[in-house]
C-alpha positions in Angstrom: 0.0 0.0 0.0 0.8 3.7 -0.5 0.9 6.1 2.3 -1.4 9.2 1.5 -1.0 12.1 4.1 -4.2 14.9 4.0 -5.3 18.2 6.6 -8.7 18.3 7.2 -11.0 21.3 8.8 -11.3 19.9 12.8 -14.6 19.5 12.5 -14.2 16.6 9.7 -11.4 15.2 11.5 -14.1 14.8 15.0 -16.9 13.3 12.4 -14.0 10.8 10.9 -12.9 10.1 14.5 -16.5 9.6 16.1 -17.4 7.1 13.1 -14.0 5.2 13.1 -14.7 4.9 17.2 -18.7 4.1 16.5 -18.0 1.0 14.1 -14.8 -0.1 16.2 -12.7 0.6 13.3 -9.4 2.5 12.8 -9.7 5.9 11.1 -7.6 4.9 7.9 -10.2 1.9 7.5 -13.0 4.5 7.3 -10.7 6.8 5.1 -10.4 3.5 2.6 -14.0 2.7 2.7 -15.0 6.3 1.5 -12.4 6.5 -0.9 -13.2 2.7 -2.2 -16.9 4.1 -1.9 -16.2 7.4 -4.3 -14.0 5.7 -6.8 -16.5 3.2 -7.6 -19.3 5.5 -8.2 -17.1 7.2 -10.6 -16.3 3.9 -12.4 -17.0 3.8 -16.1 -18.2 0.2 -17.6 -16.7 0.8 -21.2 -19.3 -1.8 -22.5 -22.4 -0.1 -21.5 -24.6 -0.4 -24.3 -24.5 3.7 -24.7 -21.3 4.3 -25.7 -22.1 2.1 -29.1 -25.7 2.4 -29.7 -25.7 5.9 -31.7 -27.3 6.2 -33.7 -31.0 5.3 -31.9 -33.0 6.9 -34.1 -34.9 10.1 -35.7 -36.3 12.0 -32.7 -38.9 14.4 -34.3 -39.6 12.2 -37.3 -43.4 10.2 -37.4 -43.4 7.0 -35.5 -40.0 7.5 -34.2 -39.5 8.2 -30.5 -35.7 7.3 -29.4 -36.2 10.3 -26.6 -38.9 8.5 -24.9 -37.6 5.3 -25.2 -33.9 5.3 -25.3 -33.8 2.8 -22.0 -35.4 0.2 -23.9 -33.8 0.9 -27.3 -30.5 0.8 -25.3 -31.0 -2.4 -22.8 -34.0 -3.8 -24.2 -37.3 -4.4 -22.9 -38.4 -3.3 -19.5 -39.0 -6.6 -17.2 -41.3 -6.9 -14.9 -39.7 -5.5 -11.0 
């Protein structure tokens, strides 16, 4: 692993010590998890059907309506939740 050194305002640094002492966890565990946490959000899945799928169709044009339905044109049909 690679040591990463940051300041933060007190009042982060309390919050970041009251939930490492809440779970029972050390601080760089919770520092970890949040930055695990952003980074995934952020992720990119280079074969999501959107980045290949253009294009959908002729928005506008008579008995074509790629705005409304671009979900299902993208990942086909909606099942049943």
């Amino acid at each position: 692993m690679t040591l990463v050194q940051a300041q933060l305002p007190e009042s982060e640094y309390r919050l970041l010590r009251q939930r490492a002492s809440a779970r029972g966890e050390p601080m760089k565990e919770i520092v970890r998890q949040a930055i695990h946490a952003y980074l995934r959000d952020e992720a990119v899945d280079p074969a999501d059907p959107i980045f290949h799928a253009f294009p959908l169709g002729a928005s506008g044009r008579k008995g074509h309506d790629a705005a409304r339905k671009h979900d299902e044109l993208l990942y086909g049909p909606a099942r049943h939740r």
